[in-house]
C-alpha positions as CSV (number, residue, x, y, z in Angstrom):
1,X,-23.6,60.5,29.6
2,X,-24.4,57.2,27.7
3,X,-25.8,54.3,30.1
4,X,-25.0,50.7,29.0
5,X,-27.3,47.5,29.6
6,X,-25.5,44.5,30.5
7,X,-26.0,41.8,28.3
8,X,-25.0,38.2,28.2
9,X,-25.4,35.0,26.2
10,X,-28.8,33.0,27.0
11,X,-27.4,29.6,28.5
12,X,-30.7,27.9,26.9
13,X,-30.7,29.6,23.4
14,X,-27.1,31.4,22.7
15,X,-28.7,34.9,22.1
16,X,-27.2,37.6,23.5
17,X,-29.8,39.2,26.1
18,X,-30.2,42.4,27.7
19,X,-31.6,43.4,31.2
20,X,-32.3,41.1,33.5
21,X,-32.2,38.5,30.5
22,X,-34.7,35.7,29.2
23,X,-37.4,34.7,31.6
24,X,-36.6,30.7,29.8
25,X,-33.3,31.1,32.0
26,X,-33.4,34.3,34.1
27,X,-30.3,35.8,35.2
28,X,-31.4,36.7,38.7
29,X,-29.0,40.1,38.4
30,X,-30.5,43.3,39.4
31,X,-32.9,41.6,42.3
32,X,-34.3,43.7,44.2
33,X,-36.0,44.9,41.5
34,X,-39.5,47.2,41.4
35,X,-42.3,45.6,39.3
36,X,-43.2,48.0,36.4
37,X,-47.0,47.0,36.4
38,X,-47.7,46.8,40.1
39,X,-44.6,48.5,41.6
40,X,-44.1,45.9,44.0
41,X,-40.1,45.3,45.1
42,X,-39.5,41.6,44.4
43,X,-36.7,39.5,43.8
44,X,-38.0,36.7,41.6
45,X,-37.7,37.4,37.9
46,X,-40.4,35.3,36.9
47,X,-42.8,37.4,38.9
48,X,-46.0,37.8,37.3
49,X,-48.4,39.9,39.0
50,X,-52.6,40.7,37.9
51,X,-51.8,43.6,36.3
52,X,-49.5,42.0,33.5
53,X,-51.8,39.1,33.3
54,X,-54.0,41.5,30.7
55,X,-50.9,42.2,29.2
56,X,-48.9,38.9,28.4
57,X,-48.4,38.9,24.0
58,X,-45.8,35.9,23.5
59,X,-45.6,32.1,24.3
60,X,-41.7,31.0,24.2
61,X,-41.9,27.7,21.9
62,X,-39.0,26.4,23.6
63,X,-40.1,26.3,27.6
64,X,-43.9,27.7,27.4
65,X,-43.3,30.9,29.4
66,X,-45.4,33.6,29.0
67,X,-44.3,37.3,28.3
68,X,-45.1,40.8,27.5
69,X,-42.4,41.3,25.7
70,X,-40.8,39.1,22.7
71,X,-37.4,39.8,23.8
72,X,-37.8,38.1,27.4
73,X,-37.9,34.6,25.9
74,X,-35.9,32.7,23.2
75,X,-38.2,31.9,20.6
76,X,-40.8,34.0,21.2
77,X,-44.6,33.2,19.2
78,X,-47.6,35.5,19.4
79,X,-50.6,34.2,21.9
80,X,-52.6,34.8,18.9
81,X,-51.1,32.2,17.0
82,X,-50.2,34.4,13.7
């Protein structure tokens, strides 16, 4: 059986997301939801817990959200800088 992720178009940058969508604009679908780092149950989808903090890659250059993951914001940069 094939399972689909929902998707939808990012209010603040047109892309299509997936999930629970860009943290720039979060969706707030799927709340409840368990943290993957710290396996809390939490409904905000900006949550950010100490765990991730080690782990956050990518600056959005739009809003200045921070992210693990490039395809939680809309125009995701490297920390880094490269």
């Amino acid at each position: 059986m094939t399972e689909y992720v929902q998707t939808y178009k990012c209010p603040t940058c047109g892309l299509i997301a997936s999930g629970s969508g860009h943290l720039c604009h979060p969706a707030g679908q799927g709340a409840p939801f368990t943290c993957e780092f710290c396996g809390k149950t939490v409904d905000d989808p900006r949550h950010v817990c100490p765990p991730m903090l080690n782990k956050m890659e990518y600056i959005c250059k739009k809003c200045g959200r921070l992210a693990i993951y490039d395809s939680l914001l809309c125009e995701p940069a490297p920390l880094d800088g490269e």
